[in-house]
Short mmCIF file of the C-alpha atoms (twelve columns), coordinates in Angstrom:
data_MODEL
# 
_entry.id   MODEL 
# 
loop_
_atom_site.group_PDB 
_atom_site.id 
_atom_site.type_symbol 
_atom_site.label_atom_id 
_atom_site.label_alt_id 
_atom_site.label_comp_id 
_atom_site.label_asym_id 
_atom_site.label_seq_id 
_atom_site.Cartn_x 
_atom_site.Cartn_y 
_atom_site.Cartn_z 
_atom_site.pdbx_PDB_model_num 
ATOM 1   C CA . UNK A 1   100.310 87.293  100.390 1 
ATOM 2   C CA . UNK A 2   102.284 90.239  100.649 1 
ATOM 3   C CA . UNK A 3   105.093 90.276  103.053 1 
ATOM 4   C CA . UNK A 4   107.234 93.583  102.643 1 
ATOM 5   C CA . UNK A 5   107.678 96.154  100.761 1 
ATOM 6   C CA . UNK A 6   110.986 95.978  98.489  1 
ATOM 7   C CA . UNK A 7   111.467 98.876  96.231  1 
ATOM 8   C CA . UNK A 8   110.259 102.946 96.210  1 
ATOM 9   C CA . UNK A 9   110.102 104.149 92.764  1 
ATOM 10  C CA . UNK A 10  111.083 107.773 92.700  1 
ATOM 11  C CA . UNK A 11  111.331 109.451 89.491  1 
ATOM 12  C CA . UNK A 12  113.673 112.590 89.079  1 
ATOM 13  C CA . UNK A 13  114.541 115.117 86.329  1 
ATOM 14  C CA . UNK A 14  118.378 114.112 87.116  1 
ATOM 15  C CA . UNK A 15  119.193 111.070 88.130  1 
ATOM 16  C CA . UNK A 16  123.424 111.899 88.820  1 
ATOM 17  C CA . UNK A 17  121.959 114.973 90.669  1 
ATOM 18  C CA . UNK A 18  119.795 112.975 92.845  1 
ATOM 19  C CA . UNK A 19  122.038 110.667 93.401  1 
ATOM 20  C CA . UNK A 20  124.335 112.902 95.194  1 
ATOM 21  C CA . UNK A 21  121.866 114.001 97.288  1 
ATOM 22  C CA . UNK A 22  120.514 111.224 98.507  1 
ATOM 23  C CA . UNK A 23  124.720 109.888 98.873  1 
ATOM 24  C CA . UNK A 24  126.402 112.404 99.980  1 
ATOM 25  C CA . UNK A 25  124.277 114.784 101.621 1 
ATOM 26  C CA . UNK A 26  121.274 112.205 103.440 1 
ATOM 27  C CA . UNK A 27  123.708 109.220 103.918 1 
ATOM 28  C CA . UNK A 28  122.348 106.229 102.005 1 
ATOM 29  C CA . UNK A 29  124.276 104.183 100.087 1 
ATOM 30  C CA . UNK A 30  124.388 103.041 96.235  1 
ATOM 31  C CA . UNK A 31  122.999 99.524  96.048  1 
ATOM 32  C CA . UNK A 32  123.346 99.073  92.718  1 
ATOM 33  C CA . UNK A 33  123.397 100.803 89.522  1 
ATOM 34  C CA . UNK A 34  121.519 99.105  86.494  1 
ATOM 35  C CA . UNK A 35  120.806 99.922  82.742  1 
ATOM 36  C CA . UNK A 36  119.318 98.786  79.264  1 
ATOM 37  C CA . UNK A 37  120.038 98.692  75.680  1 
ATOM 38  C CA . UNK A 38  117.009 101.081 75.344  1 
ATOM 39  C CA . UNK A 39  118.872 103.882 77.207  1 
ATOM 40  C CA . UNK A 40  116.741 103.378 80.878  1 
ATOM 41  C CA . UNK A 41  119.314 103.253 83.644  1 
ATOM 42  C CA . UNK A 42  118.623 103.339 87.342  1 
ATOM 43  C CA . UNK A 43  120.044 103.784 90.571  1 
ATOM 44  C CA . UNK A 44  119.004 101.432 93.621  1 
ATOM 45  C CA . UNK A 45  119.700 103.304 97.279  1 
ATOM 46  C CA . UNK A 46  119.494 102.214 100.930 1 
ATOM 47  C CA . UNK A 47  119.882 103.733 104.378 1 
ATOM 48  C CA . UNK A 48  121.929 101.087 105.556 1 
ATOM 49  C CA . UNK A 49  122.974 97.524  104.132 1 
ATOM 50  C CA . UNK A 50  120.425 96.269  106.598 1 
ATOM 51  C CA . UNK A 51  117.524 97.901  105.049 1 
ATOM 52  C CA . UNK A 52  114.457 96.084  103.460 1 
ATOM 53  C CA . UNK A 53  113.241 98.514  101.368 1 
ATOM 54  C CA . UNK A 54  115.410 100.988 98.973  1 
ATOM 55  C CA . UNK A 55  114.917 103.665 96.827  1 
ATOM 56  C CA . UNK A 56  115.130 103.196 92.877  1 
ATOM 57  C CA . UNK A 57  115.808 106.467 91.130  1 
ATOM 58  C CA . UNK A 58  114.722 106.742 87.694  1 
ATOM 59  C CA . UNK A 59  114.542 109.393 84.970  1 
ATOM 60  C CA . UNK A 60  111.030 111.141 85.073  1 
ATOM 61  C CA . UNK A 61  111.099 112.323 81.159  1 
ATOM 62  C CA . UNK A 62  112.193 108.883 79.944  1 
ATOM 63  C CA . UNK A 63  109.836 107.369 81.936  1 
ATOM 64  C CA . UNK A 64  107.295 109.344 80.678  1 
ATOM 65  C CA . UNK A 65  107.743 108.573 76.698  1 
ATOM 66  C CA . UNK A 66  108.059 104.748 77.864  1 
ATOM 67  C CA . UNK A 67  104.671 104.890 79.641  1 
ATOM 68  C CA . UNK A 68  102.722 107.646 79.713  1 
ATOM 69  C CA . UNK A 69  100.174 106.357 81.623  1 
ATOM 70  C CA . UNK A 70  102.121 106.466 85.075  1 
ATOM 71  C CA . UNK A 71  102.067 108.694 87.631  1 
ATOM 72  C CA . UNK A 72  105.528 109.743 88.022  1 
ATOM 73  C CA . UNK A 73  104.269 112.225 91.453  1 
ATOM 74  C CA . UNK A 74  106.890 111.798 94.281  1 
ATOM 75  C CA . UNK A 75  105.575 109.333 96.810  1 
ATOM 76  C CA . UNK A 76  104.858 110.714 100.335 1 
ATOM 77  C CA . UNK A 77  107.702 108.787 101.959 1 
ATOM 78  C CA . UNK A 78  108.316 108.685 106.097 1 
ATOM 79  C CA . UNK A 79  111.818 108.008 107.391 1 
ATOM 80  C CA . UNK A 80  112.583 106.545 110.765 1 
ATOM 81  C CA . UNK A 81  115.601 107.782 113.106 1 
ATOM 82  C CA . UNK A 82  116.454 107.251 116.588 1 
ATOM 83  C CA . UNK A 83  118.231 110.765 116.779 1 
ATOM 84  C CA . UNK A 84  115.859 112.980 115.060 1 
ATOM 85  C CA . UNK A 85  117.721 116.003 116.801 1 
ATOM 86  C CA . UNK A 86  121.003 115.396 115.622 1 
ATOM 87  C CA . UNK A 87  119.919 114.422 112.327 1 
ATOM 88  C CA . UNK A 88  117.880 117.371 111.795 1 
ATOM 89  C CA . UNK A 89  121.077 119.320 112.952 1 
ATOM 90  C CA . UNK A 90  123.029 117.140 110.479 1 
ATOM 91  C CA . UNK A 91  120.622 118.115 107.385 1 
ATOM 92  C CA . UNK A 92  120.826 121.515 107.909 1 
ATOM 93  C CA . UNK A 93  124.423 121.414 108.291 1 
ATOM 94  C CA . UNK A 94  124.643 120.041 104.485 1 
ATOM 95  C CA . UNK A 95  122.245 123.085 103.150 1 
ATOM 96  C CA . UNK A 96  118.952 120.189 102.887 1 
ATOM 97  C CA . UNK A 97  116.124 122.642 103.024 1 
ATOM 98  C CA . UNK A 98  114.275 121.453 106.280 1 
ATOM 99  C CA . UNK A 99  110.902 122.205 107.577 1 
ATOM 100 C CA . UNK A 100 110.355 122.902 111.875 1 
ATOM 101 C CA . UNK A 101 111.008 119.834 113.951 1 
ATOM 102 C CA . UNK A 102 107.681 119.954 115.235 1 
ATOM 103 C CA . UNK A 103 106.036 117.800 118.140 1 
ATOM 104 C CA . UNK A 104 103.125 115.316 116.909 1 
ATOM 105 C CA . UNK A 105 100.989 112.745 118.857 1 
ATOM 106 C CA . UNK A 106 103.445 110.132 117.578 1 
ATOM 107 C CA . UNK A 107 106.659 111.895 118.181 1 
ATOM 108 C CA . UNK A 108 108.687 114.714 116.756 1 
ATOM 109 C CA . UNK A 109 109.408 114.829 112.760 1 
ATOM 110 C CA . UNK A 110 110.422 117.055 110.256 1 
ATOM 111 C CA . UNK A 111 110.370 117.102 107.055 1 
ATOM 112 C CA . UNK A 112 112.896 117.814 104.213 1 
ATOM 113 C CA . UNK A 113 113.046 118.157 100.850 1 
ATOM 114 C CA . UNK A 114 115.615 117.220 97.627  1 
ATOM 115 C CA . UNK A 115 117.095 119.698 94.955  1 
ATOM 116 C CA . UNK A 116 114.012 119.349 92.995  1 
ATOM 117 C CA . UNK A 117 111.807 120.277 95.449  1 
ATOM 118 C CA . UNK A 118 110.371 116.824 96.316  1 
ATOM 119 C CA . UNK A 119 109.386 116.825 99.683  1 
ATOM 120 C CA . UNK A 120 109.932 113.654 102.617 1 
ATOM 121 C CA . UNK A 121 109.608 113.535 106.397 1 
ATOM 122 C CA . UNK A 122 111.852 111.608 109.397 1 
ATOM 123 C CA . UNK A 123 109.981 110.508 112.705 1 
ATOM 124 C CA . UNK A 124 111.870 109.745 115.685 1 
ATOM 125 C CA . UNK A 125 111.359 106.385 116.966 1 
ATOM 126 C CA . UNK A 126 112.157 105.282 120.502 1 
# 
């Protein structure tokens, strides 16, 4: 049986690139950073030190050579926040390319996207 879900596999063209991003500019934090005698090296990100599931950043073209029968398409991810206004404020204050904060059935979101053009969305939860 399945009880959460641990790890989001995101693969990037640049992995030092992304990392800043999601660091310095969305706020998560570096978990850990692994790597292996065959040259694969990844980086493991959370929100917080509380979270459950993290992001592991890994490099799309080496990835590819290693197994090319992945699909190494960006996941469609949703973020929670209990301050979607000030958040959405926040990204935009860093230059993160952000969509309208729009109004759904389930509550306003927004979505956002990295410097490679890999798009995500935050909901606001109450």
């Amino acid at each position: 049986m399945i009880s959460k879900l641990g790890q989001v596999m995101v693969y990037v063209l640049d992995q030092e690139k992304a990392v800043r991003f999601w660091t310095e500019k969305v706020g998560f934090h570096l978990v850990s950073e692994q790597s292996m005698d065959n040259g694969m090296r990844w980086f493991e990100l959370a929100p917080s030190e509380q979270s459950d599931t993290t992001i592991v950043l890994h490099d799309k073209d080496l990835v590819a050579k290693m197994s090319p029968e992945l699909h190494l398409g960006t996941p469609s991810l949703m973020f929670y926040t209990q301050d979607i206004k000030k958040l959405y404020q926040d990204f935009k204050d860093k230059d993160i390319h952000v969509g309208e904060l729009v109004e759904m059935p389930t509550g306003r979101v927004f979505n956002f996207s990295d410097e490679e053009d890999n798009y995500f969305a935050v909901m606001e939860t109450i």
